[in-house]
C-alpha positions as CSV (number, residue, x, y, z in Angstrom):
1,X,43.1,-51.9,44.3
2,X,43.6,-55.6,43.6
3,X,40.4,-57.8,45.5
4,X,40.4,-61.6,45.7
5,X,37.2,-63.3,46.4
6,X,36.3,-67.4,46.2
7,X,33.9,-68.4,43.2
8,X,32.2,-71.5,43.2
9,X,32.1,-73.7,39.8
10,X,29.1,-75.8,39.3
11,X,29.7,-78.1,36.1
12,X,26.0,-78.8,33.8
13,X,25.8,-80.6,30.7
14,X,25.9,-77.4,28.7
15,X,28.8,-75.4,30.6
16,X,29.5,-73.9,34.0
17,X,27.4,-71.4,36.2
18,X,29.3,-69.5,39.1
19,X,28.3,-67.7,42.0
20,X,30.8,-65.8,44.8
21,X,30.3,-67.3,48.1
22,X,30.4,-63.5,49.5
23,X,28.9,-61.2,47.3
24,X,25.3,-61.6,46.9
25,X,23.3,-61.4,43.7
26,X,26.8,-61.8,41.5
27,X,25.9,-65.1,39.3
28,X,27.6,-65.4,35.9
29,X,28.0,-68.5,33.5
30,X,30.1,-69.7,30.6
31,X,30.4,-72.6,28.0
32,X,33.8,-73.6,28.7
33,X,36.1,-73.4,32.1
34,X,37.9,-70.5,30.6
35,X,35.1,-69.1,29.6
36,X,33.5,-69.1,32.9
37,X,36.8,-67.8,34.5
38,X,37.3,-64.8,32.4
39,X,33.3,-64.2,33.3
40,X,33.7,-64.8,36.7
41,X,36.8,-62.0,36.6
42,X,34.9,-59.8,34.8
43,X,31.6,-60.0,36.9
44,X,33.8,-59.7,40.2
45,X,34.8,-56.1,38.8
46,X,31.8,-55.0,37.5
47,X,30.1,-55.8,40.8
48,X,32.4,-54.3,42.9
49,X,32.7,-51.1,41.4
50,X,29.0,-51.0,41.4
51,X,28.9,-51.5,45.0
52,X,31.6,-48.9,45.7
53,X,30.1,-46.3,43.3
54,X,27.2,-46.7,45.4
55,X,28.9,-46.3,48.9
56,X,28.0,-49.9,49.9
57,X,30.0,-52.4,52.1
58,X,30.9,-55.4,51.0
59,X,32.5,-58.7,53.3
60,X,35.8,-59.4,53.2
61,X,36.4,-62.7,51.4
62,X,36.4,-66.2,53.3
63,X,39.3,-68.3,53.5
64,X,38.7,-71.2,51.1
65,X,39.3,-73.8,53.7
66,X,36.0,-71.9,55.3
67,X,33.8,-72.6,52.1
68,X,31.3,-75.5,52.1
69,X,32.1,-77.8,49.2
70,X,28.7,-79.4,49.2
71,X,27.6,-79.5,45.4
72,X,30.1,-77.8,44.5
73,X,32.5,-78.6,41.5
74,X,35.1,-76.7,42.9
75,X,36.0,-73.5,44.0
76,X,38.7,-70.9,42.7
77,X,40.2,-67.3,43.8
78,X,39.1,-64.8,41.2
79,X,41.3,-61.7,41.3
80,X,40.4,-58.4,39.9
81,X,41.7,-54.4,39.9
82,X,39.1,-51.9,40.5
83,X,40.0,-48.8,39.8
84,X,39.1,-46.5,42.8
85,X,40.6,-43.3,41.5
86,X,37.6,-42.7,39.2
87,X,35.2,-43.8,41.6
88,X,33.3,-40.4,42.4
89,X,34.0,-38.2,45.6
90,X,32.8,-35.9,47.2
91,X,34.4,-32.9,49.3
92,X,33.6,-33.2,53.0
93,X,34.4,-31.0,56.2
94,X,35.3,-33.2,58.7
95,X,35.8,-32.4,62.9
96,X,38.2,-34.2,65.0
97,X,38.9,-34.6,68.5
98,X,42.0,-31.9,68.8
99,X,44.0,-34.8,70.7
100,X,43.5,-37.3,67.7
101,X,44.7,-34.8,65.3
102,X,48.2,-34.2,67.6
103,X,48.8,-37.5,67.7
104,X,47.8,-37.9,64.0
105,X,50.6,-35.0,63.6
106,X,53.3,-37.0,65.8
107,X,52.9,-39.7,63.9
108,X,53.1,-37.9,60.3
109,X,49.6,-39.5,59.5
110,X,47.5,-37.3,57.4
111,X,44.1,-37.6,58.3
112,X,42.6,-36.5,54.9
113,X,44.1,-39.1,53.0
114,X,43.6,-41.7,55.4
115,X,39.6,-40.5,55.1
């Protein structure tokens, strides 16, 4: 599943640090821009597959006009896959109302996969 989250670029004399205005505790740097970039993708993923592996919400992004730009260098989407087909399961039984699962059935929607 693709994700796209905003990363703000702060420029120092020795390189770049970034930080993602909506996921906490995700800070990464890099000598160069592209450096810092391919970073930035690669701590996006890492983070969120944590966070998933550990059953653990995360915010949807903000829209970049939202972001505040104070301080800031300038701000990017960062794009990433994470791949949720290895992300561990587990096999629950699961009761419904008998009304939901009718209308679920008019409707061709099958509840286990939506779960």
């Amino acid at each position: 599943m693709k994700f796209n989250y905003i990363a703000q670029f702060y420029c120092e004399d020795d390189g770049y640090w970034v930080k993602f205005s909506d996921i906490d505790g995700c800070y990464l740097q890099g000598n160069t821009i592209d450096e810092a970039a391919a970073n930035a993708q690669e701590a996006l993923q890492g983070h969120l597959e944590v966070l998933l592996k550990l059953g653990k919400k995360f915010i949807p992004p903000t829209h970049m006009n939202k972001i505040n730009m104070e301080g800031i260098s300038f701000a990017s989407y960062v794009s990433c896959d994470v791949d949720l087909v290895n992300i561990k399961k587990v096999k629950k039984t699961l009761i419904i109302p008998a009304q939901q699962n009718d209308r679920a059935m008019e409707l061709n929607i099958n509840s286990s996969q939506i779960l």
